[in-house]
C-alpha positions in Angstrom: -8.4 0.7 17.9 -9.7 -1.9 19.1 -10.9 -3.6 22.8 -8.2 -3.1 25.5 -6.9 -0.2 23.6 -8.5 3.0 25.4 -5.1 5.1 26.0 -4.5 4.7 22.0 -8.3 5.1 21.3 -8.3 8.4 23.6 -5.2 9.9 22.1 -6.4 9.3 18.9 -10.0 11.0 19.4 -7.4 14.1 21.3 -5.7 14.0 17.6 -9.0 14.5 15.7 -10.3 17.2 18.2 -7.0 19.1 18.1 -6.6 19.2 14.2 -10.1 19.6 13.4 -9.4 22.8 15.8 -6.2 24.1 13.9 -8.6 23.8 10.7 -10.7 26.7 12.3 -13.5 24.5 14.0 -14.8 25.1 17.3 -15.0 23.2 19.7 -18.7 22.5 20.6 -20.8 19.7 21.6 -21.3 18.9 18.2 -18.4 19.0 16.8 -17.0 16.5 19.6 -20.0 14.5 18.7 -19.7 14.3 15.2 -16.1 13.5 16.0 -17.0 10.7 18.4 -19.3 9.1 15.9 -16.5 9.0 13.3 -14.2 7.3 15.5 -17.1 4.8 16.6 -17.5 4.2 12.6 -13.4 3.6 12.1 -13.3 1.2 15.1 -16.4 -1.0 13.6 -14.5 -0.4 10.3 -11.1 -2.2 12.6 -13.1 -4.8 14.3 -14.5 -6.6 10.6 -11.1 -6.1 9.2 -9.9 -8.6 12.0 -12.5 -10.4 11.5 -12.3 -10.9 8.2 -8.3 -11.8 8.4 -9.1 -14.4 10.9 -11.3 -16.5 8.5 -8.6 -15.9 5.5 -7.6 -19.1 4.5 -6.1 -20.9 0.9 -9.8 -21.3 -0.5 -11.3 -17.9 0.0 -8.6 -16.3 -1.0 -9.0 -17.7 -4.9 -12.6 -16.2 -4.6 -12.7 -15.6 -8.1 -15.9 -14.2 -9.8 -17.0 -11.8 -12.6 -18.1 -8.5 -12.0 -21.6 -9.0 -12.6 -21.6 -11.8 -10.0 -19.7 -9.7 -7.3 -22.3 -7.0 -8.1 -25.1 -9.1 -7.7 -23.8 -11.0 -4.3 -23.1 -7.1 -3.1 -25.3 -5.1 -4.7 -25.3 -1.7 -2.4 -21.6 -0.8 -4.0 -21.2 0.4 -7.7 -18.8 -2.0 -8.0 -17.8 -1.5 -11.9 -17.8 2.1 -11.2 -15.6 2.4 -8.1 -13.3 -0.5 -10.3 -13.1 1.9 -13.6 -12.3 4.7 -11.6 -9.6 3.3 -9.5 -7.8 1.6 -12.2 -7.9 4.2 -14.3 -7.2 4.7 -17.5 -7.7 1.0 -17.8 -11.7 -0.1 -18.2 -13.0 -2.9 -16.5 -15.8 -5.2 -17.8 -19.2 -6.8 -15.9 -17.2 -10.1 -17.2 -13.9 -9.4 -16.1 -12.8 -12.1 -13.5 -11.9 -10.5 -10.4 -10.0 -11.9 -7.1 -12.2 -10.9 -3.8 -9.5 -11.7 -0.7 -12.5 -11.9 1.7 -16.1 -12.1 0.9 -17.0 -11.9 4.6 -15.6 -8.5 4.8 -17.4 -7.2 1.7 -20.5 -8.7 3.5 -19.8 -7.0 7.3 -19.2 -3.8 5.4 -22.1 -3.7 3.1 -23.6 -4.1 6.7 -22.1 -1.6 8.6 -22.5 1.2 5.5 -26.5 0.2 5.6 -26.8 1.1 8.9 -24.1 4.1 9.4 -25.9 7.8 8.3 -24.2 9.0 5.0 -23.3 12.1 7.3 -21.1 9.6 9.5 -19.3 8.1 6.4 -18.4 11.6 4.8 -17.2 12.7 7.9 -14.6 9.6 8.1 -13.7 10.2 4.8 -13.0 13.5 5.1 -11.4 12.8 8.2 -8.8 10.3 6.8 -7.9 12.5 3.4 -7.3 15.2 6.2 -4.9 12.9 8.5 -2.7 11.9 5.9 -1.6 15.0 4.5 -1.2 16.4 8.1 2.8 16.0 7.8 2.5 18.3 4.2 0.7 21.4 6.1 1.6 23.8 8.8 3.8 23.3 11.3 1.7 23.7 14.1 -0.5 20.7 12.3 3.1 18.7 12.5 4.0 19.1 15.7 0.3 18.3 16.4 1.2 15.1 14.7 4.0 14.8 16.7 2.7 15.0 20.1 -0.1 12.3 18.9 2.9 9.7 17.5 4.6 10.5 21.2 1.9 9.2 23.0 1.0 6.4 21.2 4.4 4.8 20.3 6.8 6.9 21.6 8.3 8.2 18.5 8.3 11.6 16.9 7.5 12.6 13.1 10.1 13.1 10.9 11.9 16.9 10.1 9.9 18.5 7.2 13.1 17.9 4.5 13.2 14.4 5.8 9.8 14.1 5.0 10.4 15.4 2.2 12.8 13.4 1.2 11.2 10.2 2.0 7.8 11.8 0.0 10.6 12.0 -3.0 12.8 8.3 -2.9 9.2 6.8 -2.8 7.5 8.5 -5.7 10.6 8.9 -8.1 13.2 6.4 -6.8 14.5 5.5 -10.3 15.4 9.0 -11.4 16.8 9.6 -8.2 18.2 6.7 -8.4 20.4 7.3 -11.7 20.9 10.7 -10.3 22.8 9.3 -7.9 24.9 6.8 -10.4 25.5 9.6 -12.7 27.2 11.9 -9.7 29.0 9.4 -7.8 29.6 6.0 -9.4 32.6 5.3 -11.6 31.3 4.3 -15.0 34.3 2.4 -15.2 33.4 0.1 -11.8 30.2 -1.2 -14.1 32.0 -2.1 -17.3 34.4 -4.1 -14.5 31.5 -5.7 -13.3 30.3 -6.4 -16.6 33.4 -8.5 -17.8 32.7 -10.4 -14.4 29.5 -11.5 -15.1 30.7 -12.4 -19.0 33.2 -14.5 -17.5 31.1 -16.3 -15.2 28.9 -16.8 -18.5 31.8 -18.3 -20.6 32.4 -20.4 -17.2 29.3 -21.9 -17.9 29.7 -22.6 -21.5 32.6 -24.7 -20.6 31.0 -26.9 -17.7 27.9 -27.4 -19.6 29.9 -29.0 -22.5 32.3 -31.2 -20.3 29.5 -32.8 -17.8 29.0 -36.7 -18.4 25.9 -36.9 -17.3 23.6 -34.7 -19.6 23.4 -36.2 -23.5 23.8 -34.1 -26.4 20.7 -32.8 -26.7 19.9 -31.5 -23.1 23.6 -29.4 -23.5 22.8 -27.9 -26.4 19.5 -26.6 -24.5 21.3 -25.6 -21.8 23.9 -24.0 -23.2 21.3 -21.6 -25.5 19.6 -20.9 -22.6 22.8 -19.5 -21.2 23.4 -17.5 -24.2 19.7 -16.1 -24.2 20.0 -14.6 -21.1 20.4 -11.0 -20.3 22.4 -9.3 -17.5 21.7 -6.1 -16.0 24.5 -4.2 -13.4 22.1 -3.2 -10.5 21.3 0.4 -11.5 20.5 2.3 -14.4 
């Protein structure tokens, strides 16, 4: 969203008039205002993310401070509070070390939310936590979705169940995942694969104890290292 991106920009602002409509808004000057001055904030918000990813190199990258020192460099975001609540239940420190990717970005945003109304940043907020939980609402909401994806890239959004199931595999892919063992695979296929892998192991026993060029010592290592290791069939 970007410059030389108007038919995307335009069919994205369409997308925000159109839901914010199917929420029960009308459509009034102000509303379409208040719209445009969100998607003016979220393009600022897309031009200092470029920015910022053009100037990442090896040395900013390890940025490492504490969190009293990124405080003080940044001082207009809470930053042990916004930390303590994100990472959650864990607590973070003012002399915890941190990694900061990009202190130019931190710098352009502290900017841009010093001279963007509070009004204009709880819109975009809202505005985001709204557009992605579109595809878990109505389906006059989806298909909205739809017609928007359509236009911009020529694809459509997935059916509801396959959605669904997508929403599901992501969040609790290992139970589904030993759902799926339990049901279809042959609990005698993994002890097979298991007396594979033993017998490569014992392969290994026998070249490290007939090489030449490793002395006593270094086999021995080698060959309790073998023995230390663990093997796990590829699913639960």
């Amino acid at each position: 969203m970007v410059k030389g991106a108007k038919h995307y920009i335009d069919a994205y602002y369409k997308y925000m008039v159109d839901v914010a409509e199917l929420f029960g808004a009308n459509q009034s000057d102000s509303l379409l205002i208040e719209l445009k001055k969100s998607l003016t904030f979220e393009i600022k918000l897309a031009k200092i993310s470029q920015s910022s990813e053009k100037d990442l190199d090896d040395t900013m990258i390890q940025n490492r401070m504490k969190v009293a020192d990124l405080q003080q460099k940044f001082p207009s975001i809470p930053w042990q509070e916004y930390l303590n609540k994100l990472l959650n239940p864990f607590t973070i420190q003012q002399d915890d070390i941190i990694t900061v990717g990009s202190p130019k970005y931190l710098s352009d945003l502290e900017t841009l939310l010093s001279i963007t109304p509070k009004r204009v940043q709880a819109n975009y907020v809202f505005w985001r936590a709204i557009m992605n939980s579109v595809k878990l609402l109505t389906e006059e909401l989806r298909m909205t979705k739809s017609n928007y994806d359509t236009k911009i890239s020529d694809t459509t959004s997935l059916e509801r169940w396959k959605e669904c199931l997508d929403i599901s595999i992501h969040f609790f892919e290992k139970i589904i995942s030993s759902m799926y063992v339990r049901r279809f695979i042959d609990e005698n296929a993994k002890q097979n694969v298991s007396e594979i892998v033993n017998g490569i192991r014992e392969e290994k026993y026998k070249i490290f104890s007939t090489i030449n060029w490793m002395d006593d010592e270094t086999k021995k290592n080698a060959i309790d290292k073998a023995k230390s290791m663990l093997h796990h069939i590829a699913y639960p």
